[in-house]
C-alpha positions in Angstrom: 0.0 0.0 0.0 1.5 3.4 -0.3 1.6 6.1 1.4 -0.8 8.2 -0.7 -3.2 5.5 -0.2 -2.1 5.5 3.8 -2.7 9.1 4.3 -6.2 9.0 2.8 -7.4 6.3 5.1 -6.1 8.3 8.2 -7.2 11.3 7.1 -10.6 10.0 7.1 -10.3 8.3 10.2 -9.1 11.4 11.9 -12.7 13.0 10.4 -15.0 9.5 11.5 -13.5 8.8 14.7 -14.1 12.2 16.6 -17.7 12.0 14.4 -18.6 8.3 16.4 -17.1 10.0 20.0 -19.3 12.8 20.3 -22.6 10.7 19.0 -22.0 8.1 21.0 -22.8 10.8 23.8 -25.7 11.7 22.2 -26.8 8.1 22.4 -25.9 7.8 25.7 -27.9 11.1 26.7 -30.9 9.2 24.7 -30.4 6.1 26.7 -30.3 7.7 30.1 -33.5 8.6 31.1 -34.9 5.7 30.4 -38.0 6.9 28.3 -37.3 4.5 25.2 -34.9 5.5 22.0 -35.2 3.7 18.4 -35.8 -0.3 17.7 -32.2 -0.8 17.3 -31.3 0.6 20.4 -34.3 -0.4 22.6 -33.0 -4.2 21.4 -29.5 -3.6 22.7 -30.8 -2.3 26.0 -33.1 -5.3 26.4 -30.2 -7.6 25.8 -28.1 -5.3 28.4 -30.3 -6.3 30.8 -31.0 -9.6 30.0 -27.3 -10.6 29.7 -26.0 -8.2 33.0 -23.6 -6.6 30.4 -23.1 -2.4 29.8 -25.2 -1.1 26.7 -21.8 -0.6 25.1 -20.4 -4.1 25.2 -23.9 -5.5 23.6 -23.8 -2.3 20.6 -20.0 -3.9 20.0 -21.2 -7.6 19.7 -24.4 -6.8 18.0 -22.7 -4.2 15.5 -20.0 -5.7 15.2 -21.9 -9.1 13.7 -23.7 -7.0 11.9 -20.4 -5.9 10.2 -19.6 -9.3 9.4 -22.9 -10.3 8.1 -22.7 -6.7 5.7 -19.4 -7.8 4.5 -20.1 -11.1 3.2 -24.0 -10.1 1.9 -23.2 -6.6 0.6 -19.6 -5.8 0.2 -20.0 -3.1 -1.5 -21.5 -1.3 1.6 -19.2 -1.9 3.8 -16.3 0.7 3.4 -13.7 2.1 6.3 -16.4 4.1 8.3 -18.4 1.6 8.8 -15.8 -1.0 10.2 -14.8 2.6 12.8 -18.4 2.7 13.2 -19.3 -0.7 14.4 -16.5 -1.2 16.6 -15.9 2.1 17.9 -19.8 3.0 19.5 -20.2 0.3 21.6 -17.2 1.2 23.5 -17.8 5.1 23.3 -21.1 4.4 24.6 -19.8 2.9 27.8 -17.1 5.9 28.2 -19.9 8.4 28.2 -22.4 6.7 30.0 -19.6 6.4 32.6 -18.9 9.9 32.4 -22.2 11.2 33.0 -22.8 8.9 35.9 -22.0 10.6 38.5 -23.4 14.1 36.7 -26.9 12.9 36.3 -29.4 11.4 38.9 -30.6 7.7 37.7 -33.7 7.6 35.9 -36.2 7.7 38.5 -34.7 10.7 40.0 -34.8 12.7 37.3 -37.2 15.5 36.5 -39.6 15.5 33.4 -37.5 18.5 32.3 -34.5 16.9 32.6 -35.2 13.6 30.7 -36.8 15.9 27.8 -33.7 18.1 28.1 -31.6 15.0 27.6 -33.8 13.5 24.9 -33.7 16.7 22.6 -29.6 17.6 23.3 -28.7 13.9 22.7 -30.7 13.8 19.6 -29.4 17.3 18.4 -26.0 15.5 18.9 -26.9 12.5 16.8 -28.1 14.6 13.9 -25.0 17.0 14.1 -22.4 14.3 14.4 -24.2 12.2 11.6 -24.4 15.2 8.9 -20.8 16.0 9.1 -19.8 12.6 9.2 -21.5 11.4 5.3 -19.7 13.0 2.5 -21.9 13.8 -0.1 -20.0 10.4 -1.9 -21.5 8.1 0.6 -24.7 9.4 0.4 -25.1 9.6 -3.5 -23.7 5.6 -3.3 -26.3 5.0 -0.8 -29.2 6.7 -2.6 -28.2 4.1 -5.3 -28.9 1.7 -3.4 -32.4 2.8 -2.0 
């Protein structure tokens, strides 16, 4: 491989990874109060409980089959971000919900305000992080697709 080839792939992990850091805290912010999130996620919180393992740990199994499954059905889906992507959440999950442990009361505790507060800033977050991390490539491939 050289090194034009090199710089190009760490050029656009330097732009994904920090993209999957700060989501992953919006997921985290949407997972916290306990309210409900999207089918994906609501599956990988019921297996976090059913299995006694962080949210995180389940996203990196779950997503990271997922990869696997992607990469021998549709190939041509499966690029660089999304091998970042399904093995970096998971594990950013757990840092944040970590992290905001000991800022936030658990779920029962908190105010009505505060759980809506968290909903609407961790989604804001997931729609930021998620529009500056598609270049307008990905997303013409992936209207191909559709």
């Amino acid at each position: 491989m050289d090194a034009k080839k090199i710089w190009s792939y760490a050029r656009r992990l330097l732009a994904i990874i920090p993209s999957i850091f700060i989501c992953a805290l919006g997921v985290a912010l949407l997972v916290w109060p306990e309210w409900g999130c999207d089918p994906l996620t609501t599956f990988e919180i019921g297996l976090s409980n059913v299995f006694h393992v962080q949210f995180g740990t389940v996203a990196l199994v779950f997503e990271g089959i997922m990869f696997f499954v992607f990469f021998f059905v549709r190939r041509d889906l499966v690029h660089l971000g999304t091998l970042a992507w399904c093995f970096l959440i998971g594990p950013f999950e757990n840092f944040w919900l970590d992290v905001l442990a000991p800022m936030l009361p658990t779920a029962p505790e908190m105010s009505v305000g505060l759980k809506i507060a968290c909903i609407l800033i961790g989604s804001i977050i997931i729609i930021s992080t998620l529009a500056t991390s598609f270049s307008p490539r990905s997303l013409r491939r992936l209207h191909q697709h559709c």
